[in-house]
PASEBA-1860 file (N, C-alpha, C; in nm, 3 decimals):
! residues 164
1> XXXXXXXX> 0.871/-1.391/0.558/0.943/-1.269/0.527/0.845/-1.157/0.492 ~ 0.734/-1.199/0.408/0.633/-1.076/0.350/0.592/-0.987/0.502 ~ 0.574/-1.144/0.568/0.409/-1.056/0.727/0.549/-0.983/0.796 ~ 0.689/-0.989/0.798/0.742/-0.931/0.859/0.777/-0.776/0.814 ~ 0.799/-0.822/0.716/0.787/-0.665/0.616/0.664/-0.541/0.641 ~ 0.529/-0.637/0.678/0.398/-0.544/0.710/0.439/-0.517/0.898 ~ 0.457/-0.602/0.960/0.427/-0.572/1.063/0.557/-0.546/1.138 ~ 0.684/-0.523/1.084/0.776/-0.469/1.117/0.842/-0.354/1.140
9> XXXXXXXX> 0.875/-0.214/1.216/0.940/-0.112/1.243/0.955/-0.037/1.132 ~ 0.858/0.051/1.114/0.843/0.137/1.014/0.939/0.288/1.021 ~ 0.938/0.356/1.136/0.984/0.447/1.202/1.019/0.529/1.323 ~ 1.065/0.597/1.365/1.130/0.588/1.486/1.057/0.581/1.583 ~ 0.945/0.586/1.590/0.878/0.554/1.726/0.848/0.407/1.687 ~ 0.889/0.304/1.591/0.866/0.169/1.597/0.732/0.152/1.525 ~ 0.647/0.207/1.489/0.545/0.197/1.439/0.511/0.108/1.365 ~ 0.432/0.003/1.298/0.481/-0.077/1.149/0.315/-0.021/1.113
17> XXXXXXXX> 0.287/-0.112/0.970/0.150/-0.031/0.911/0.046/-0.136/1.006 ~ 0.101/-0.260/1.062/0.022/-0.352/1.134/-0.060/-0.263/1.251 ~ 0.052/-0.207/1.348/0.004/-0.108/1.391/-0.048/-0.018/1.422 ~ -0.019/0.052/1.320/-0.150/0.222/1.297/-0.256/0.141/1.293 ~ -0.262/0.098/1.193/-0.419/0.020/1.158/-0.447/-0.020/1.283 ~ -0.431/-0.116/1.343/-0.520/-0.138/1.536/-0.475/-0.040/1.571 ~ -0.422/0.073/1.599/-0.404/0.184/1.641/-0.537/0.261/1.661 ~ -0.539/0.283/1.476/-0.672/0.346/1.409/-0.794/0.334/1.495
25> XXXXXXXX> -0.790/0.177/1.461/-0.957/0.166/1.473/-0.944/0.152/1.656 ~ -0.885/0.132/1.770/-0.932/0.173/1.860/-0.963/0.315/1.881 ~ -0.897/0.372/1.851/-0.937/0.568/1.852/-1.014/0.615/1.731 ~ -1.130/0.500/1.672/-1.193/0.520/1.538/-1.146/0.619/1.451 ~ -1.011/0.619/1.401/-1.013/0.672/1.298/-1.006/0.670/1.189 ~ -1.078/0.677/1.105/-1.136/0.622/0.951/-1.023/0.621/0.864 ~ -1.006/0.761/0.871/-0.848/0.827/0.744/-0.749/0.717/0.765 ~ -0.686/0.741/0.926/-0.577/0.613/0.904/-0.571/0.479/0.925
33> XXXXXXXX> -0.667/0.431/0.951/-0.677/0.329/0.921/-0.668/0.312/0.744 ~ -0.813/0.358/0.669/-0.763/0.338/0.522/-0.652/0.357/0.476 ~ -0.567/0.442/0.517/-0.385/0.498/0.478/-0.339/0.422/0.481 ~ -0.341/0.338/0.615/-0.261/0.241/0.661/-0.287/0.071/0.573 ~ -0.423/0.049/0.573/-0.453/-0.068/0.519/-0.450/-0.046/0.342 ~ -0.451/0.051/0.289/-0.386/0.069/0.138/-0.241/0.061/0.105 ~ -0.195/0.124/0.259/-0.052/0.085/0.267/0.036/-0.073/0.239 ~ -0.110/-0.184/0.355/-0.031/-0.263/0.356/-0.038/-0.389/0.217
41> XXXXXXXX> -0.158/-0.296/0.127/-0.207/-0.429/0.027/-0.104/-0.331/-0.078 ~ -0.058/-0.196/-0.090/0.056/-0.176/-0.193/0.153/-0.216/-0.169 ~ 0.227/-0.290/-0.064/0.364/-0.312/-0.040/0.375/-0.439/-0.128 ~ 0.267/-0.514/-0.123/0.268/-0.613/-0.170/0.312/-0.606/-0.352 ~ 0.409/-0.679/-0.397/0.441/-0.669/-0.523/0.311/-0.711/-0.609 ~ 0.360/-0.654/-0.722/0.248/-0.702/-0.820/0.169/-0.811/-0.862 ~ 0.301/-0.871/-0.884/0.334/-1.003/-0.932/0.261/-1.114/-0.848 ~ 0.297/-1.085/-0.703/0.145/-1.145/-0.610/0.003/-1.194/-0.581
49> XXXXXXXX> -0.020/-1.050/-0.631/-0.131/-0.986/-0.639/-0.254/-1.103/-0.666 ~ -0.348/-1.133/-0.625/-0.459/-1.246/-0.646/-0.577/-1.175/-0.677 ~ -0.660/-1.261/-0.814/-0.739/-1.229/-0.776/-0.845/-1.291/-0.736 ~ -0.834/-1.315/-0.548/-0.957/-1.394/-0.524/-0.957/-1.317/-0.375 ~ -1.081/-1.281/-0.349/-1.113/-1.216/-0.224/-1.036/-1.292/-0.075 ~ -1.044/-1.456/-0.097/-0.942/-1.491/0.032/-0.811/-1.432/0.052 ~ -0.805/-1.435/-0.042/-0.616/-1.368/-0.056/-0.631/-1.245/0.054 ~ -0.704/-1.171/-0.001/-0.690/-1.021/0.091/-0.762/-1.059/0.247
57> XXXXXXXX> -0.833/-1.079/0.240/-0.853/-1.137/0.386/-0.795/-1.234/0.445 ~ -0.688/-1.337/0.357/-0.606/-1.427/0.478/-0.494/-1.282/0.508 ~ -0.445/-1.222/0.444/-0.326/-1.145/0.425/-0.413/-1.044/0.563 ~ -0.481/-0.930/0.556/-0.538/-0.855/0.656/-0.553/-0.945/0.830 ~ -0.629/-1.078/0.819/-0.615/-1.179/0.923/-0.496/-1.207/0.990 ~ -0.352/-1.210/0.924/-0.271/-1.271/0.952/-0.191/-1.167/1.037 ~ -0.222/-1.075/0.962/-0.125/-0.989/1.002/-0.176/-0.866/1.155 ~ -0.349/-0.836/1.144/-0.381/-0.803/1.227/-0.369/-0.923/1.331
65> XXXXXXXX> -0.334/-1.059/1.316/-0.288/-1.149/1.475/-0.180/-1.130/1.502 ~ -0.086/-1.129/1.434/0.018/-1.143/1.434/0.040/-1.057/1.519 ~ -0.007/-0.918/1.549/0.043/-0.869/1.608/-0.038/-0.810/1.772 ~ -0.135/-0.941/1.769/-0.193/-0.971/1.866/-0.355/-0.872/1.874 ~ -0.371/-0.858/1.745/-0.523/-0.814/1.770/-0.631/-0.903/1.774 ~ -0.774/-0.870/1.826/-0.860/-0.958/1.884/-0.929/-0.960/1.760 ~ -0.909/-1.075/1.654/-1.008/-1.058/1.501/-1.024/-1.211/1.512 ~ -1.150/-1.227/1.453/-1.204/-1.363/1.446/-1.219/-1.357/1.306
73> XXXXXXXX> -1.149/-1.488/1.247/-1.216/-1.511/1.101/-1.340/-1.573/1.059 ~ -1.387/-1.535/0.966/-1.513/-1.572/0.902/-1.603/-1.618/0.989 ~ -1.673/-1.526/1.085/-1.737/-1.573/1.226/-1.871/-1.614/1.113 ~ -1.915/-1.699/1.182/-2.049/-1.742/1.125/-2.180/-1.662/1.188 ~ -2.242/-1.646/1.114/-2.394/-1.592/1.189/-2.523/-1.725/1.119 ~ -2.657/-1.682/1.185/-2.737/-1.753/1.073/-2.761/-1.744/0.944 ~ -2.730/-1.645/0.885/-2.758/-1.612/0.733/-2.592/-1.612/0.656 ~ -2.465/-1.669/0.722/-2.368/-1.687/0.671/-2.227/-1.656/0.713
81> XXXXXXXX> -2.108/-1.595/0.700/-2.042/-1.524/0.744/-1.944/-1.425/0.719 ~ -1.950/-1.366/0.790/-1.854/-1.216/0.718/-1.670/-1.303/0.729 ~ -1.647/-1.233/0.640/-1.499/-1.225/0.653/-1.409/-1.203/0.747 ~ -1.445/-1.132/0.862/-1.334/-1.091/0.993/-1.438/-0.993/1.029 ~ -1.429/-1.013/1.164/-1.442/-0.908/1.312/-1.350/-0.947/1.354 ~ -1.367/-0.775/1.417/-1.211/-0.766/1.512/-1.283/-0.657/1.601 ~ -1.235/-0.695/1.756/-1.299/-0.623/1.871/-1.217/-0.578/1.933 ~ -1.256/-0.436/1.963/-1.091/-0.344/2.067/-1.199/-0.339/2.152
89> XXXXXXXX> -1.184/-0.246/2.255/-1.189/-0.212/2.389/-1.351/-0.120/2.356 ~ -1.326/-0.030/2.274/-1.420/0.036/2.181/-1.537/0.013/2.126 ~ -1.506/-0.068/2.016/-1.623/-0.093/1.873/-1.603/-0.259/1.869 ~ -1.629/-0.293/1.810/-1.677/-0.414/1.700/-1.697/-0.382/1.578 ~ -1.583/-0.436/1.504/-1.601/-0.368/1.345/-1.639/-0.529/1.277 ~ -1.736/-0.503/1.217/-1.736/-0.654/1.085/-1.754/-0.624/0.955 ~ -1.626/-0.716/0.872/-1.600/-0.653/0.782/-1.621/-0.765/0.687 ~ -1.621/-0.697/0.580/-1.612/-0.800/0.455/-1.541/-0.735/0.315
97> XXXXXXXX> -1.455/-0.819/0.238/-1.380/-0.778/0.141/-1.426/-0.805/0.020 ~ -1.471/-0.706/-0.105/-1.510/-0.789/-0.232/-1.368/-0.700/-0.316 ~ -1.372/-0.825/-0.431/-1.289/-0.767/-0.515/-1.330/-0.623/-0.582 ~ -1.479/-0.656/-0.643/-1.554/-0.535/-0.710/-1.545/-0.382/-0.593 ~ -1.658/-0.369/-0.573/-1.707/-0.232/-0.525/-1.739/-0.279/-0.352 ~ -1.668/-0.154/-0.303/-1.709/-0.144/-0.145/-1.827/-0.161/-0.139 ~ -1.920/-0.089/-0.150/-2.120/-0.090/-0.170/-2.154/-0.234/-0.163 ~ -2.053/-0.326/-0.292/-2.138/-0.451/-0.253/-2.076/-0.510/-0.158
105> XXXXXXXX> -1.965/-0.474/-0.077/-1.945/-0.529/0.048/-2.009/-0.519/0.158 ~ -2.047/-0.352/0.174/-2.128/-0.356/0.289/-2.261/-0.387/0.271 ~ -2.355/-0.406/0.142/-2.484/-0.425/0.112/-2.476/-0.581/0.170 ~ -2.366/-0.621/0.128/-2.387/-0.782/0.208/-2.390/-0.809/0.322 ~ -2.300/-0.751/0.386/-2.311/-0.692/0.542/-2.437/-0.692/0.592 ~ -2.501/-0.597/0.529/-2.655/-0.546/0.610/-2.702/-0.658/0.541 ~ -2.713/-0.715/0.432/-2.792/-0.796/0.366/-2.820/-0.964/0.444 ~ -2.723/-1.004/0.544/-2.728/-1.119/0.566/-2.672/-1.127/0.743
113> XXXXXXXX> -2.662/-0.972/0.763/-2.683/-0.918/0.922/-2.635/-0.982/1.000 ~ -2.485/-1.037/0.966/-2.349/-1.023/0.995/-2.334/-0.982/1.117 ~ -2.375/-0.851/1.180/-2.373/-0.797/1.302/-2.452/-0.822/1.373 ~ -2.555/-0.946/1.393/-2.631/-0.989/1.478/-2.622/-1.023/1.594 ~ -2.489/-1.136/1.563/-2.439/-1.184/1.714/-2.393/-1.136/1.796 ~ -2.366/-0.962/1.768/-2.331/-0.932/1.852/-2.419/-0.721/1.876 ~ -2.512/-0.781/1.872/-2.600/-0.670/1.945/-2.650/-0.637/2.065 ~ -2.576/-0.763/2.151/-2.648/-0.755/2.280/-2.480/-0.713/2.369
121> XXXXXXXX> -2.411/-0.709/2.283/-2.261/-0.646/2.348/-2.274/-0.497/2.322 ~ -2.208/-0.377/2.447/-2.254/-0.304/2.500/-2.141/-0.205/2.393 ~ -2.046/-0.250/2.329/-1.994/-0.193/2.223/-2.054/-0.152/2.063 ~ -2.020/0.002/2.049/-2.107/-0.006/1.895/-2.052/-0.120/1.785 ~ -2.128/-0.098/1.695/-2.073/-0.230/1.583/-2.061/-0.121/1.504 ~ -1.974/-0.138/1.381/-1.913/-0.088/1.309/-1.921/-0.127/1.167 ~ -1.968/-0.147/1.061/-1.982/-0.240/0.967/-1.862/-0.164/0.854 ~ -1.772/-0.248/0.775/-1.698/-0.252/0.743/-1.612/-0.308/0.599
129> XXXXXXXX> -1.743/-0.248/0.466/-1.689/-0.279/0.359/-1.588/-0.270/0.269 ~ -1.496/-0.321/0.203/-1.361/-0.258/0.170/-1.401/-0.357/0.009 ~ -1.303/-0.325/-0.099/-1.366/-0.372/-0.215/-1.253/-0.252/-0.346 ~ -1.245/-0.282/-0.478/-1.146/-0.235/-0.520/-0.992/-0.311/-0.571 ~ -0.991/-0.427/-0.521/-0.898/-0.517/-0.513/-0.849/-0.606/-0.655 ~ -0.948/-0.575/-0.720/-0.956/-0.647/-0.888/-0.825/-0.539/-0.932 ~ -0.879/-0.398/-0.916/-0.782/-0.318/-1.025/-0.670/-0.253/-0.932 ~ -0.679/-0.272/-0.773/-0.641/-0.204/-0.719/-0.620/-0.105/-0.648
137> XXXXXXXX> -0.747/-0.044/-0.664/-0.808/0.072/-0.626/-0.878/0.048/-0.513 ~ -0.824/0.074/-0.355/-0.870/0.021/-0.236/-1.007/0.133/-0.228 ~ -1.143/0.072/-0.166/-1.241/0.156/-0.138/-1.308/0.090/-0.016 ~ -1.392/0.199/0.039/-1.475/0.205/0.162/-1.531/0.212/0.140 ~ -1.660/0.145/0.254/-1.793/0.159/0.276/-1.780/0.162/0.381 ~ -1.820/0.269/0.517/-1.870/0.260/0.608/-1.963/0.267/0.698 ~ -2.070/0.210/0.762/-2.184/0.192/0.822/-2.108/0.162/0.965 ~ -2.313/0.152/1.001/-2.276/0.172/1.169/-2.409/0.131/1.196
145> XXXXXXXX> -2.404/0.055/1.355/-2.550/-0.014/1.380/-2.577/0.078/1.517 ~ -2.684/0.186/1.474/-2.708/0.251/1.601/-2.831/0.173/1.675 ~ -2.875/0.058/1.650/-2.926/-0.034/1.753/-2.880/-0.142/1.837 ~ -2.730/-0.140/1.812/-2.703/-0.200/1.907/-2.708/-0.148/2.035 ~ -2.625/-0.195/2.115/-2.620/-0.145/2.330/-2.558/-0.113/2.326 ~ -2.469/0.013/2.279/-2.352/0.075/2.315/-2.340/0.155/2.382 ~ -2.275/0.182/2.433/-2.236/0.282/2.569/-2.178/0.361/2.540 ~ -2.081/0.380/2.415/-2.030/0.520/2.390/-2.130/0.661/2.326
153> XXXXXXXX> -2.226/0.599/2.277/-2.376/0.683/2.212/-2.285/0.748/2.073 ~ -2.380/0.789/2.002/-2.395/0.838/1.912/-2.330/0.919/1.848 ~ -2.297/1.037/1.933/-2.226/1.098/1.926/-2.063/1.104/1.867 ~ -1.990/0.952/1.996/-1.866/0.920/1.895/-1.907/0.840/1.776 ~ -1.995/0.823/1.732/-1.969/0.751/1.606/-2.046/0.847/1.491 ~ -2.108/0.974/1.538/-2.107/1.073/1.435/-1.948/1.187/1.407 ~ -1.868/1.166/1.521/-1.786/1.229/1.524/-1.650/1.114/1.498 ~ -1.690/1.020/1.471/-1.545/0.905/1.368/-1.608/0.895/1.224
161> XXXX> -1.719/0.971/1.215/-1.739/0.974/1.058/-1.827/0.852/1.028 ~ -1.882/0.743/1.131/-1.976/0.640/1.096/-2.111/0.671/1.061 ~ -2.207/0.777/1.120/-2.294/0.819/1.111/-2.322/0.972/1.085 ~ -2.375/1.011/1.020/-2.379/1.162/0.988/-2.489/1.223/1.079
END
């Protein structure tokens, strides 16, 4: 009943918050995606609420399949594994969730280079810290690997706000 509540018909064009969010991030857009994914961890009652970092990443996992997006959980690399990638047509985003502070999400990210396995794919990578989850207070970190092989260049990913 909950994943139907997230990924169910929000408004008249059918939309649900499952949606926007893969919406978002194929047309990289930062704003709604975060709108959307603050959206879908407030619907959630209080009373729910966990505090252990799987929680928010089985809940984000389930629901970005559910509605048929391409996310792999806890892909392994050599130095460990991130929490979820998820690949559109676009990017490669890899993400990781801490309860504390976004910063130490993505510091782990770069810290144990998460985005390795996939540098020789011709899509940018996207790195993808989120964190805030203790008090509630959803936050970002966003990075970007301008050494990977990507073919869209630089450009779109100074102009989705990944790189300045």
């Amino acid at each position: 009943m909950m994943l139907s509540h997230f990924i169910g018909p929000k408004g008249p064009d059918g939309s649900s918050t499952a949606m926007i969010m893969l919406d978002a991030l194929n047309i990289a857009d930062r704003p709604q995606f975060e709108h959307a994914l603050t959206a879908l961890f407030a619907a959630i009652p209080f009373h729910l609420h966990q505090k252990n970092e799987a929680y928010y990443h089985s809940i984000f996992f389930a629901v970005i399949k559910a509605i048929g997006g391409e996310i792999i959980p806890e892909p392994a690399s050599s130095l460990g594994r991130a929490d979820a990638v998820i690949q559109t047509d676009k990017a490669i985003y890899v993400i990781e969730f801490k309860l504390g502070k976004s910063s130490d999400a993505l510091a782990q990210i770069e810290a144990k280079r998460y985005y390795e396995p996939f540098l020789s794919d011709p899509r940018p990578i996207v790195l993808l810290g989120t964190g805030g989850f203790e008090d509630r207070m959803i936050e970002w970190g966003w990075g970007f690997k301008a050494d990977s092989a990507f073919t869209l260049g630089t450009a779109l990913a100074a102009r989705a706000g990944y790189i300045q």
